[in-house]
FIKOLZA-1660 file (N, C-alpha, C; in steps of 0.1 Angstrom, whole numbers, plus 5000, padded with zeros to 4 digits):
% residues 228
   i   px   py   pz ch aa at
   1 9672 6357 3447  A  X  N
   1 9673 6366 3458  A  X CA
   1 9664 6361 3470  A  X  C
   2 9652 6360 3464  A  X  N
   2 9641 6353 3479  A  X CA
   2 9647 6339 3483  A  X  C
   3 9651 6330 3474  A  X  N
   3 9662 6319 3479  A  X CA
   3 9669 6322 3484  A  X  C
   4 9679 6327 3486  A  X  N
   4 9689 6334 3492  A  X CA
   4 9683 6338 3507  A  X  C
   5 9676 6345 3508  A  X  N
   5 9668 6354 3523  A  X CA
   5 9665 6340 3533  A  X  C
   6 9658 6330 3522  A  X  N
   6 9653 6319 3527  A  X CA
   6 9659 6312 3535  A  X  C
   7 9672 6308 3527  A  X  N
   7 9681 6296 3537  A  X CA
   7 9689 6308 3542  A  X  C
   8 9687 6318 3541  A  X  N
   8 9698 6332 3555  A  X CA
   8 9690 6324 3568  A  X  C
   9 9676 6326 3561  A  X  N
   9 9663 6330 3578  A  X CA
   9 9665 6313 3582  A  X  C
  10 9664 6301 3575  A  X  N
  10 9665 6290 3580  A  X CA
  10 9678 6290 3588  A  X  C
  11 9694 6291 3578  A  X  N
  11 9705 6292 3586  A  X CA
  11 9703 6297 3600  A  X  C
  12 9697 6309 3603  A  X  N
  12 9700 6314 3613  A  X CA
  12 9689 6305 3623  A  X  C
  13 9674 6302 3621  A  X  N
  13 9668 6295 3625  A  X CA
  13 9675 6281 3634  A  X  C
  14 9681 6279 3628  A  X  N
  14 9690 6262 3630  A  X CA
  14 9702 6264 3642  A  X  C
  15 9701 6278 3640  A  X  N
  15 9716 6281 3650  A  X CA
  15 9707 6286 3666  A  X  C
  16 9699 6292 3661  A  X  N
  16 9683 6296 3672  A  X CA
  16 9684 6277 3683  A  X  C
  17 9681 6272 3673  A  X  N
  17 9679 6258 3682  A  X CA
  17 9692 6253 3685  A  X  C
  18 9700 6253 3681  A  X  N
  18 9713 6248 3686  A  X CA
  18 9717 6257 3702  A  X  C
  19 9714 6269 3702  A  X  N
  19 9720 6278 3714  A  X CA
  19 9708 6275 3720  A  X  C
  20 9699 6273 3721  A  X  N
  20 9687 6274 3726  A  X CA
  20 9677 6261 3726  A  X  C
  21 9677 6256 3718  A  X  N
  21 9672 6240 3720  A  X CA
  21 9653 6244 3719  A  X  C
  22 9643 6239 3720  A  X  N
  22 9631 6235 3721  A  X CA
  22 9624 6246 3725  A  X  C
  23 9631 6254 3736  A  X  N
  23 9625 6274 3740  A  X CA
  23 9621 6280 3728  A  X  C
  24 9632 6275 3719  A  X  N
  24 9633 6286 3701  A  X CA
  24 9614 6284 3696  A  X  C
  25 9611 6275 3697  A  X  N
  25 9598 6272 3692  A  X CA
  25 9585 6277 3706  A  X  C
  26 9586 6276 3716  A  X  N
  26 9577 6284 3723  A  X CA
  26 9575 6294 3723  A  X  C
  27 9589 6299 3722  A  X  N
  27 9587 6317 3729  A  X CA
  27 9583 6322 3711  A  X  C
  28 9589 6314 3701  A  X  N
  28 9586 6322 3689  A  X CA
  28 9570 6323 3689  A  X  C
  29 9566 6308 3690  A  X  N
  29 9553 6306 3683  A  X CA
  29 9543 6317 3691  A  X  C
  30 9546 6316 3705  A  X  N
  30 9540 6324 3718  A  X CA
  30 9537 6338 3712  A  X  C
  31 9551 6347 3705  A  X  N
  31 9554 6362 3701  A  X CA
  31 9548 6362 3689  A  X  C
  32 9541 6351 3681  A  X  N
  32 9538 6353 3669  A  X CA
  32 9523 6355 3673  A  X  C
  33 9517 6348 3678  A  X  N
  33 9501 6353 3684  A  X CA
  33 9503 6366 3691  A  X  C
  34 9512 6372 3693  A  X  N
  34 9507 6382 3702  A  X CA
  34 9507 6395 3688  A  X  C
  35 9514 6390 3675  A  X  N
  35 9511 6396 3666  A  X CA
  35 9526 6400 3663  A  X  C
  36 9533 6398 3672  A  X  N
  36 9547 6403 3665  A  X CA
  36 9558 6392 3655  A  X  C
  37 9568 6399 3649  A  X  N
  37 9568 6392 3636  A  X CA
  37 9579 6378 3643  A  X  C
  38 9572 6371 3638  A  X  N
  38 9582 6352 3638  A  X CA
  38 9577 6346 3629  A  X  C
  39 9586 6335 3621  A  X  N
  39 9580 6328 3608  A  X CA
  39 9577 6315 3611  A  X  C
  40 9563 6315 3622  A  X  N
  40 9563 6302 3627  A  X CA
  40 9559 6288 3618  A  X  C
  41 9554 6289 3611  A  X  N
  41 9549 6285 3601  A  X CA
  41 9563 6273 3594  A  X  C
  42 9573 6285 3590  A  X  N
  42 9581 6283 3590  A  X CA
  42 9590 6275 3593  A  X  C
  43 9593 6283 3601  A  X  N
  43 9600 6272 3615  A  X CA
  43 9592 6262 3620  A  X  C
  44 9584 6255 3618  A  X  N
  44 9575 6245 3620  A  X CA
  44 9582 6234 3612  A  X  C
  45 9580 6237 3602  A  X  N
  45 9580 6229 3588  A  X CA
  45 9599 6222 3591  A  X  C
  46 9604 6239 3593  A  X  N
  46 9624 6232 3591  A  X CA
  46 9628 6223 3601  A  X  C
  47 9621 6227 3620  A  X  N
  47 9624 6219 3626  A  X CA
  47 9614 6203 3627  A  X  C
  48 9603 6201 3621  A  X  N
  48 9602 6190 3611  A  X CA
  48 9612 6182 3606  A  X  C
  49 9616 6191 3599  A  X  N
  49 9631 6184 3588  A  X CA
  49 9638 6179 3598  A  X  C
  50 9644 6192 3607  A  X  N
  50 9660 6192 3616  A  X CA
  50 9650 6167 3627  A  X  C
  51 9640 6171 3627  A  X  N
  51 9637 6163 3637  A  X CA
  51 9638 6147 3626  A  X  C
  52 9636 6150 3610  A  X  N
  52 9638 6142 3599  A  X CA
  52 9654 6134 3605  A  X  C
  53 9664 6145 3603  A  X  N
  53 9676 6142 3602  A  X CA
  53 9684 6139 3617  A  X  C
  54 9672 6137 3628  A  X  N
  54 9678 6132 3640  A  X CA
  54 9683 6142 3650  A  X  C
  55 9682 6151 3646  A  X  N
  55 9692 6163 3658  A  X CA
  55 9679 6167 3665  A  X  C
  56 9667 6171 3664  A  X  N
  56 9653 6171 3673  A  X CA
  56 9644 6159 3674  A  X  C
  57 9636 6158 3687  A  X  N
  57 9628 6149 3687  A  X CA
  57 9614 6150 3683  A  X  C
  58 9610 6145 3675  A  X  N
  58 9598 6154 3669  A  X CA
  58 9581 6151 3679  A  X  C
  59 9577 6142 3689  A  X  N
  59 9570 6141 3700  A  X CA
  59 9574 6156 3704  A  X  C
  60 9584 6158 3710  A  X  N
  60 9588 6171 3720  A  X CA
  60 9584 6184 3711  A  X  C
  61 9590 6183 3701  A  X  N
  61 9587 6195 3687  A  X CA
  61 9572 6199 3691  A  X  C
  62 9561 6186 3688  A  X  N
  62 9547 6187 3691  A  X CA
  62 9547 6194 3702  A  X  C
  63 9549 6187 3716  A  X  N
  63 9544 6191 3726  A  X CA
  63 9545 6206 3727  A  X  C
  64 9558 6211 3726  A  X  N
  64 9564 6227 3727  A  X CA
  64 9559 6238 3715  A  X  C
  65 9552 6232 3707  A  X  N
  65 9547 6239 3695  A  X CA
  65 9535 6246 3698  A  X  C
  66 9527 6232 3706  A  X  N
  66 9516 6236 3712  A  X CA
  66 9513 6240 3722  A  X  C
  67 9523 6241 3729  A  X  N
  67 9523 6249 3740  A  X CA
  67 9524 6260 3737  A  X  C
  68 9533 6265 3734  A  X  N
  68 9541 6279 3726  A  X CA
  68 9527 6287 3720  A  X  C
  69 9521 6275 3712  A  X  N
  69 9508 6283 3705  A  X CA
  69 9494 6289 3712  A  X  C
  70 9494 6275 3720  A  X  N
  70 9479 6276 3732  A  X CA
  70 9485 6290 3741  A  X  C
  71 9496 6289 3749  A  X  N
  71 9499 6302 3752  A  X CA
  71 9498 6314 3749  A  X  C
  72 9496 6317 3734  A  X  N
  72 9496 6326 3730  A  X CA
  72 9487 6331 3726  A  X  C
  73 9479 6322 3720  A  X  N
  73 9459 6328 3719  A  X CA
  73 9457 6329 3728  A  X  C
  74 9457 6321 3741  A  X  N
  74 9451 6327 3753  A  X CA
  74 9455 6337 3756  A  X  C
  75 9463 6341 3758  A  X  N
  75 9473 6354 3764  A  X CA
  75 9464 6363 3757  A  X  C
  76 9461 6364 3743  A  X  N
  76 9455 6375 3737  A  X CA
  76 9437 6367 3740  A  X  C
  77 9433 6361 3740  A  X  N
  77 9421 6364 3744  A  X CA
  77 9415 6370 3757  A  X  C
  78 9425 6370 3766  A  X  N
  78 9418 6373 3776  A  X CA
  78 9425 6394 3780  A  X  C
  79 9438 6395 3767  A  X  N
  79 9441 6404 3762  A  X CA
  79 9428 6415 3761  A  X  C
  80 9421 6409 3749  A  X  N
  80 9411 6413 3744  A  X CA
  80 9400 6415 3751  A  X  C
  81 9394 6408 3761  A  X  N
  81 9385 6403 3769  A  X CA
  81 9383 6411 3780  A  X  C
  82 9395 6415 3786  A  X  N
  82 9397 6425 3799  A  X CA
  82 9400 6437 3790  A  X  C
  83 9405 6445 3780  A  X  N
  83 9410 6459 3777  A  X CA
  83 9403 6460 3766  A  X  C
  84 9391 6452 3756  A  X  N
  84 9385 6455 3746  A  X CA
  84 9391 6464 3737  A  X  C
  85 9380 6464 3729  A  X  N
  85 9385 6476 3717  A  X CA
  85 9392 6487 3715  A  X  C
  86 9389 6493 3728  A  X  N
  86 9395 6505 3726  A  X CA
  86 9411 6503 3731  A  X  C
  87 9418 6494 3740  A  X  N
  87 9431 6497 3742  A  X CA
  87 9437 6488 3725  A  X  C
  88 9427 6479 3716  A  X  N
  88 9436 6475 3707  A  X CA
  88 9439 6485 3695  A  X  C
  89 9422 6497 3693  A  X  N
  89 9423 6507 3688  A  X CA
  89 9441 6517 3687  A  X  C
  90 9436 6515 3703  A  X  N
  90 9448 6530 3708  A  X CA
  90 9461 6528 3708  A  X  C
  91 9465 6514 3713  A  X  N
  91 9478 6502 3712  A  X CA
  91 9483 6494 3702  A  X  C
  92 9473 6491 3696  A  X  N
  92 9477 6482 3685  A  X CA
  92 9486 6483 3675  A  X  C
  93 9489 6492 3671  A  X  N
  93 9501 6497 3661  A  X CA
  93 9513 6487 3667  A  X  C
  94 9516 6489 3684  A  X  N
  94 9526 6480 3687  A  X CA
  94 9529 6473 3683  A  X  C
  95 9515 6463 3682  A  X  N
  95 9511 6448 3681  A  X CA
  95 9515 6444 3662  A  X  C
  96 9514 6457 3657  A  X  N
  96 9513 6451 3643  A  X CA
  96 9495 6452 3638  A  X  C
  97 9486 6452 3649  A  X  N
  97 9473 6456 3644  A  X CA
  97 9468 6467 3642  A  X  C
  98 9472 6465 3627  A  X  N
  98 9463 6476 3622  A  X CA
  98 9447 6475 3619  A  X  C
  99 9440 6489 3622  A  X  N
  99 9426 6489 3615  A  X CA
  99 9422 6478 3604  A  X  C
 100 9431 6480 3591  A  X  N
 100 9430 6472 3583  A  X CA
 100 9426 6459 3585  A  X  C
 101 9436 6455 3594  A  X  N
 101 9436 6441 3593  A  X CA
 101 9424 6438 3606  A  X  C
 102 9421 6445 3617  A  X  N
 102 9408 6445 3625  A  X CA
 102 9396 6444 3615  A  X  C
 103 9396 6451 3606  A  X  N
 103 9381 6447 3598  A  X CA
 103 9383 6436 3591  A  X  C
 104 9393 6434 3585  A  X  N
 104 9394 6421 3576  A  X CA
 104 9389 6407 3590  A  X  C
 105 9397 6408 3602  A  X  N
 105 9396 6396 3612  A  X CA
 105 9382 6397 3614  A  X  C
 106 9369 6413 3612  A  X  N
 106 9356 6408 3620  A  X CA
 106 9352 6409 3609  A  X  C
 107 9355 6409 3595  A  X  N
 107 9346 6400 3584  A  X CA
 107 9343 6387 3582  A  X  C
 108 9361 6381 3586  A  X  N
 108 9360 6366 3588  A  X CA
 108 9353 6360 3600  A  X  C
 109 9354 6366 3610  A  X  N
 109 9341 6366 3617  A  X CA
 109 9326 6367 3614  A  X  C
 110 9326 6371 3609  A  X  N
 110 9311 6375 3604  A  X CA
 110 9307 6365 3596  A  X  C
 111 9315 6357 3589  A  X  N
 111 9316 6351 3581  A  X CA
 111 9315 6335 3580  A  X  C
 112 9326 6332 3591  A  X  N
 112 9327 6319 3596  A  X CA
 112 9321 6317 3610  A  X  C
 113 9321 6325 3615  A  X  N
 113 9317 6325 3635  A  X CA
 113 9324 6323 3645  A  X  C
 114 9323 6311 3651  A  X  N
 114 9335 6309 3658  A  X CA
 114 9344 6297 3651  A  X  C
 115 9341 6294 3640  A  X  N
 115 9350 6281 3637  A  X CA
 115 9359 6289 3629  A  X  C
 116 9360 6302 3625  A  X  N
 116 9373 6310 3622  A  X CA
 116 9385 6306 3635  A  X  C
 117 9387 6305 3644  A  X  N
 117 9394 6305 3653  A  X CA
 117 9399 6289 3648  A  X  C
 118 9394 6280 3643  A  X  N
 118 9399 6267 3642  A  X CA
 118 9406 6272 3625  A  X  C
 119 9399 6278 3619  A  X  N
 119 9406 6277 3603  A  X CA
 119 9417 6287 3601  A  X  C
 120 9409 6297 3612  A  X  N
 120 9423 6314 3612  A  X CA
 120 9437 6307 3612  A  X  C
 121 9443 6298 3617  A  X  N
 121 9453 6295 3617  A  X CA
 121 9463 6292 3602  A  X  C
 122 9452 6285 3593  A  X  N
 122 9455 6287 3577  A  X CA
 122 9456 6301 3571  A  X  C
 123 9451 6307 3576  A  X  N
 123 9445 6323 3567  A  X CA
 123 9460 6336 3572  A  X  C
 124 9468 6337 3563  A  X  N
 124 9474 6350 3567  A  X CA
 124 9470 6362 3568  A  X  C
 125 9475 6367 3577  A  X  N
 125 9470 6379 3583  A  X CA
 125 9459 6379 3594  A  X  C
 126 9453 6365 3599  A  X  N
 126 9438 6367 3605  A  X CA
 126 9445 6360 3617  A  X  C
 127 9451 6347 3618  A  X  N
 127 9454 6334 3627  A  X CA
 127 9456 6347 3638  A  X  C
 128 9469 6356 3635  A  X  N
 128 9472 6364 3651  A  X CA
 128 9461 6372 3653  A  X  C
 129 9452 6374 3649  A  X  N
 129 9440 6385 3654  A  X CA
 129 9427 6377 3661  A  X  C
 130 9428 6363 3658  A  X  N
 130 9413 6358 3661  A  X CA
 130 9410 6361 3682  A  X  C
 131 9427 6355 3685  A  X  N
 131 9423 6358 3699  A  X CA
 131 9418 6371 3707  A  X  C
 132 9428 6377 3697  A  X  N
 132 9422 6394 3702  A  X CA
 132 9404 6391 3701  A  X  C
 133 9401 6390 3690  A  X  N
 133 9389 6393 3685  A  X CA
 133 9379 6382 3692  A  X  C
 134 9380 6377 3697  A  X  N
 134 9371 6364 3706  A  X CA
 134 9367 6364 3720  A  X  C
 135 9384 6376 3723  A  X  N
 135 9378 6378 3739  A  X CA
 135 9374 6395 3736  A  X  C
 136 9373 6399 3728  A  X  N
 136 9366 6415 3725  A  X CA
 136 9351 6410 3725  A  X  C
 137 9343 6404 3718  A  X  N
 137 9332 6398 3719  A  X CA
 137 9330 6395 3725  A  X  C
 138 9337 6387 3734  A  X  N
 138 9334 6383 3746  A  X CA
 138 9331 6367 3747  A  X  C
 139 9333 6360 3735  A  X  N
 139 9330 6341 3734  A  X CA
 139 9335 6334 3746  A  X  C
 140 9325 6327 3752  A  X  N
 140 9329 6322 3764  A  X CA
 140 9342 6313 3762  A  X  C
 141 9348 6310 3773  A  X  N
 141 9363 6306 3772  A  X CA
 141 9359 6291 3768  A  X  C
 142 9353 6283 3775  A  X  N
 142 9354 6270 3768  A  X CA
 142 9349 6267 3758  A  X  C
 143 9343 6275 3747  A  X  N
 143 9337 6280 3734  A  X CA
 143 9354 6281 3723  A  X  C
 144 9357 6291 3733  A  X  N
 144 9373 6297 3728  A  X CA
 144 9380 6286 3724  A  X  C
 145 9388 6279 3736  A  X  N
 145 9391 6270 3741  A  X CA
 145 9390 6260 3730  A  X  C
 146 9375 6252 3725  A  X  N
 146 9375 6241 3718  A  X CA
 146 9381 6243 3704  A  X  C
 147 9377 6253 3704  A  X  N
 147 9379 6254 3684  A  X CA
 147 9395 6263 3687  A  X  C
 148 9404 6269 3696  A  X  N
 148 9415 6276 3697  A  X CA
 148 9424 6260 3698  A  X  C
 149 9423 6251 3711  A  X  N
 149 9432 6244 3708  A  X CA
 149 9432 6230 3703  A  X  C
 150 9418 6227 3696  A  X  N
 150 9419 6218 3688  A  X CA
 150 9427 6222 3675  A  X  C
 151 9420 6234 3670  A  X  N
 151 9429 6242 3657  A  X CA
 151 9447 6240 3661  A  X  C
 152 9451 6247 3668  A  X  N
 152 9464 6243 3672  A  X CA
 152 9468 6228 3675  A  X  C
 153 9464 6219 3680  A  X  N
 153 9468 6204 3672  A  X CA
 153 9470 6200 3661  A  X  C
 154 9458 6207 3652  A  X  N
 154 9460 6203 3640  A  X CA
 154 9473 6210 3632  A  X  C
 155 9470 6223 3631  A  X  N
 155 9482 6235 3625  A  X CA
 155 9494 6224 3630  A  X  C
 156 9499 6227 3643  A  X  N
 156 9510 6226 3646  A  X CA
 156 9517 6209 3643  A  X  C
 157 9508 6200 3645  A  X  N
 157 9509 6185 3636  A  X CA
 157 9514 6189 3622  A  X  C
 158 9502 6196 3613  A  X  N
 158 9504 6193 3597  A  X CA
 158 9520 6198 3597  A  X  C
 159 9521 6212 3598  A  X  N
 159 9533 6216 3596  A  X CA
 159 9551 6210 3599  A  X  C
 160 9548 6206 3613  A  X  N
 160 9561 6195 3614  A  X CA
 160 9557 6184 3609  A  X  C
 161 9550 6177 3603  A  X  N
 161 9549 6166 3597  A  X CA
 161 9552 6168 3584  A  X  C
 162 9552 6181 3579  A  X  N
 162 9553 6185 3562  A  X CA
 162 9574 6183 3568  A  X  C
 163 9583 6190 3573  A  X  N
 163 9593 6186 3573  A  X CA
 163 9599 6170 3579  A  X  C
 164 9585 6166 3585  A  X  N
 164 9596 6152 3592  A  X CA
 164 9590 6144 3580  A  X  C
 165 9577 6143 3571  A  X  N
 165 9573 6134 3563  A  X CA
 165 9583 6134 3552  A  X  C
 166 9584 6148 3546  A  X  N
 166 9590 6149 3529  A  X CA
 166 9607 6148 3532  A  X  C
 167 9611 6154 3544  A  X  N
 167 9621 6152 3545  A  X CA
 167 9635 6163 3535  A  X  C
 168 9642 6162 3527  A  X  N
 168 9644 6169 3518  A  X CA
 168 9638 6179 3511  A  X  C
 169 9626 6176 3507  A  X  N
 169 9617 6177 3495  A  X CA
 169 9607 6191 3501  A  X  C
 170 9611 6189 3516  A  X  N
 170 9599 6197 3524  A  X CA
 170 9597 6209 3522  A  X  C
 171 9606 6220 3516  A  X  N
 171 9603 6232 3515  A  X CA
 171 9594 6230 3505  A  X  C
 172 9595 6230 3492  A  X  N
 172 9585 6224 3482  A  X CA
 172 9566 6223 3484  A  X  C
 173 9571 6210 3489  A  X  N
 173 9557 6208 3497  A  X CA
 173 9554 6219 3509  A  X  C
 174 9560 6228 3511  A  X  N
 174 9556 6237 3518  A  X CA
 174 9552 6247 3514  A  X  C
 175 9555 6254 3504  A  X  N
 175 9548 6265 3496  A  X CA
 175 9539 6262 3489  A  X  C
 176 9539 6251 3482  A  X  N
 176 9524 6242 3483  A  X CA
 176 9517 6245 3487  A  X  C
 177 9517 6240 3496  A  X  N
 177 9508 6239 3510  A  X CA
 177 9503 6254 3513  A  X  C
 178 9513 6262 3513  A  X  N
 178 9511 6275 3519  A  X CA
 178 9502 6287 3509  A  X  C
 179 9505 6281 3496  A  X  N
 179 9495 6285 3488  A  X CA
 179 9478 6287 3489  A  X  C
 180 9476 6271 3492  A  X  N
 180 9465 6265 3490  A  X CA
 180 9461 6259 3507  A  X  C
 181 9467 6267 3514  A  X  N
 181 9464 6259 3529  A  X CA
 181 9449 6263 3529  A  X  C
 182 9440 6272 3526  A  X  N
 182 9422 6269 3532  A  X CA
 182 9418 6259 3519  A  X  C
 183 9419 6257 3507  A  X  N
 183 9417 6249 3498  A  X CA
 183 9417 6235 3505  A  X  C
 184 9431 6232 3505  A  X  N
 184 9434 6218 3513  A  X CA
 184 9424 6216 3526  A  X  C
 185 9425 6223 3534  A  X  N
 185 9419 6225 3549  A  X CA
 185 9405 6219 3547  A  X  C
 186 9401 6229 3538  A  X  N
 186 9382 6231 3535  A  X CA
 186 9381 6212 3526  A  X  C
 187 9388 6212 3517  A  X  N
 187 9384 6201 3513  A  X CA
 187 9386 6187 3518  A  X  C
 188 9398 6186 3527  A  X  N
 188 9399 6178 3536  A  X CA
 188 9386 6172 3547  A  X  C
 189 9382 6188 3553  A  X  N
 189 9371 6188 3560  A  X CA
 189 9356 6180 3555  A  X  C
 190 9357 6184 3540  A  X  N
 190 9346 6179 3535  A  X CA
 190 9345 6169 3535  A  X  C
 191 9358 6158 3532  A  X  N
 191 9360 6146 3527  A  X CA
 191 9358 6139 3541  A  X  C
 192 9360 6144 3552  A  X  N
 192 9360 6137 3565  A  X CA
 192 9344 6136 3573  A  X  C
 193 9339 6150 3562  A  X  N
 193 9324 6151 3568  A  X CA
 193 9318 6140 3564  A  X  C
 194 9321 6133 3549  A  X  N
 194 9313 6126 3542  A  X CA
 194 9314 6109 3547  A  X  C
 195 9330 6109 3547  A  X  N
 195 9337 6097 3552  A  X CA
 195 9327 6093 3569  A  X  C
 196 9322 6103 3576  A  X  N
 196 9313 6102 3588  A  X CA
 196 9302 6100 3581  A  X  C
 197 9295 6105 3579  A  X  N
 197 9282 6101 3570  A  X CA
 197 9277 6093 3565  A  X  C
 198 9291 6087 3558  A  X  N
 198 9283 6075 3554  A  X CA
 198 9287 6066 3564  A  X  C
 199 9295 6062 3571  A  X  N
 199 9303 6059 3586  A  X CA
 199 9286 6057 3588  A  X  C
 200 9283 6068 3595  A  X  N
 200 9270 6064 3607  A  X CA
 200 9258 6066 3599  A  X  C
 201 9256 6063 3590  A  X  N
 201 9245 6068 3583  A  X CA
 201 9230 6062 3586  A  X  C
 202 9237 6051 3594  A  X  N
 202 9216 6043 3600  A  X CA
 202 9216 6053 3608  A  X  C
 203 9231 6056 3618  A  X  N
 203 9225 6063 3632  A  X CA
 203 9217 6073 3630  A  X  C
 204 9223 6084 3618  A  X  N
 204 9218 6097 3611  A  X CA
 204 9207 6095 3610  A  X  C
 205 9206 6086 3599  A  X  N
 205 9192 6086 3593  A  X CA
 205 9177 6084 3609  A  X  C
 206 9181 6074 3617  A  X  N
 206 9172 6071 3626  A  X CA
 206 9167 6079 3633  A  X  C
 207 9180 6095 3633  A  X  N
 207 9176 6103 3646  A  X CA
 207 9171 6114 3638  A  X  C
 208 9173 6116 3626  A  X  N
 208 9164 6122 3621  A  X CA
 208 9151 6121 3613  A  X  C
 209 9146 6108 3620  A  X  N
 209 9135 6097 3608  A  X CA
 209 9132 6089 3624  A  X  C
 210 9131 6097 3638  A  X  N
 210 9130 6085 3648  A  X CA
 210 9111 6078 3641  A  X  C
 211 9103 6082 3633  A  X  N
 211 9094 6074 3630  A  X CA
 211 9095 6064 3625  A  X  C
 212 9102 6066 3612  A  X  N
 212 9108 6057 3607  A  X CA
 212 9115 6044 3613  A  X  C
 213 9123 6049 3622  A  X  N
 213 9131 6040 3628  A  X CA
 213 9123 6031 3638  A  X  C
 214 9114 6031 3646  A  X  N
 214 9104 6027 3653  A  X CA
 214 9096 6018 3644  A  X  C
 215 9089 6019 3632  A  X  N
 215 9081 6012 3627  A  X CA
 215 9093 6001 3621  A  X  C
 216 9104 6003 3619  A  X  N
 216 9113 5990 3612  A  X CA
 216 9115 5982 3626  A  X  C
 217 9121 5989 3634  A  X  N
 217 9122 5980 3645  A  X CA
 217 9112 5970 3652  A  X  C
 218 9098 5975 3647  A  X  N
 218 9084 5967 3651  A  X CA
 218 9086 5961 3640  A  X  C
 219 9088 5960 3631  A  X  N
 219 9083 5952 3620  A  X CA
 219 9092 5936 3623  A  X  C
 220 9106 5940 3621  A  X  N
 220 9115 5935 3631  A  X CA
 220 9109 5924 3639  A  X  C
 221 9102 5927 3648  A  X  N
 221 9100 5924 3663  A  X CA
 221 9086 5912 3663  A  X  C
 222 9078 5919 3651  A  X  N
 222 9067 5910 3646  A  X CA
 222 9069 5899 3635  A  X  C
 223 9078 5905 3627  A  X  N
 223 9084 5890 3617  A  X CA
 223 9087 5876 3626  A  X  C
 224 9080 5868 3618  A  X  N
 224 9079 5856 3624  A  X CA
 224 9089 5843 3624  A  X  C
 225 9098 5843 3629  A  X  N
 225 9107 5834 3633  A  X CA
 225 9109 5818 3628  A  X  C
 226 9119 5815 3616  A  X  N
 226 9117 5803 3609  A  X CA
 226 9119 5792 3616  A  X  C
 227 9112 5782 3612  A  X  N
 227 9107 5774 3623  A  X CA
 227 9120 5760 3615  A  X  C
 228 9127 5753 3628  A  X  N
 228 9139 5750 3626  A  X CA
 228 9131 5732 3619  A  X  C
% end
């Protein structure tokens, strides 16, 4: 039966881009930060595929994804930013935000800081509330800004690459994925932290050892030069 719903919402997805071409992915991704329901995620992953099988260009996919996305955190941070708490209190039902899910978004806050806004994008239920919740705080914009649309390069890359990479196979690899998306995320991260680390590790080491680093460099400088 959930198979069934599945390729209904793809079928109809597919026909979304055909009448409509590349808008289908802005205005969704855009309506999905504002909290109302689209399966961007989703639709990420199929027009991926559709771009596999040649009928989309998958460069353009990127560009419009991220636009669609960056549009849409912003829209709600500054949402948030100008009408605070109280109109998302009094309005938010609109939006789909509930209380509920407002404390769950300023736990993960509390929790991660501002680099929630780069990982919210993995996390269901939180990705559409970070913007609300960044310009309620008040996080300065180019604060916002780094960790909002670097996070959206990444999201919006992995996802169309899960259908233009696997190709066939992609739905698969996408509930996968959708499972274990902060798992993957967080461990990736780690692996990249380390892969740097050991990358620059004199520079590390010297800037935090500048004594260290000074007395090698003299030693260096006084070693005595073999005589040819």
């Amino acid at each position: 039966m959930e198979s069934d719903n599945l390729m209904e919402m793809l079928s109809f997805i597919q026909e979304l881009f055909t009448k409509y071409g590349y808008s289908v992915l802005f205005f969704g991704l855009l309506l999905e930060f504002v909290a109302l329901p689209f399966p961007g995620e989703t639709t990420m992953a199929f027009a991926g595929f559709l771009s596999y099988t040649g009928r989309l260009d998958f460069f353009t996919l990127i560009v419009v994804a991220f636009a669609g996305t960056t549009a849409g955190m912003t829209l709600t941070y500054f949402v948030g930013l100008k009408a605070g708490m109280p109109f998302i209190q009094r309005y938010g039902k609109w939006f789909l935000f509930s209380p509920t899910k407002l404390e769950k978004t300023q736990k993960w806050f509390e929790k991660y800081g501002s680099f929630l806004i780069f990982i919210g994008y993995f996390i269901p239920g939180v990705r559409h509330f970070t913007g609300y919740f960044a310009g309620i705080i008040a996080l300065p914009f180019r604060k916002f800004a780094l960790y909002a649309y670097s996070g959206a390069v990444f999201w919006v890359v992995l996802f169309l690459s899960i259908g233009k990479v696997f190709g066939p196979q992609w739905m698969g690899i996408f509930h996968l994925f959708e499972s274990y998306a902060l798992w993957i995320i967080s461990g990736g991260a780690v692996i990249t932290a380390l892969v740097i680390i050991y990358r620059y590790r004199k520079n590390i080491r010297d800037r935090l050892f500048p004594g260290k680093a000074a007395t090698r460099i003299q030693a260096k400088i006084k070693k005595p030069s073999k005589e040819r």
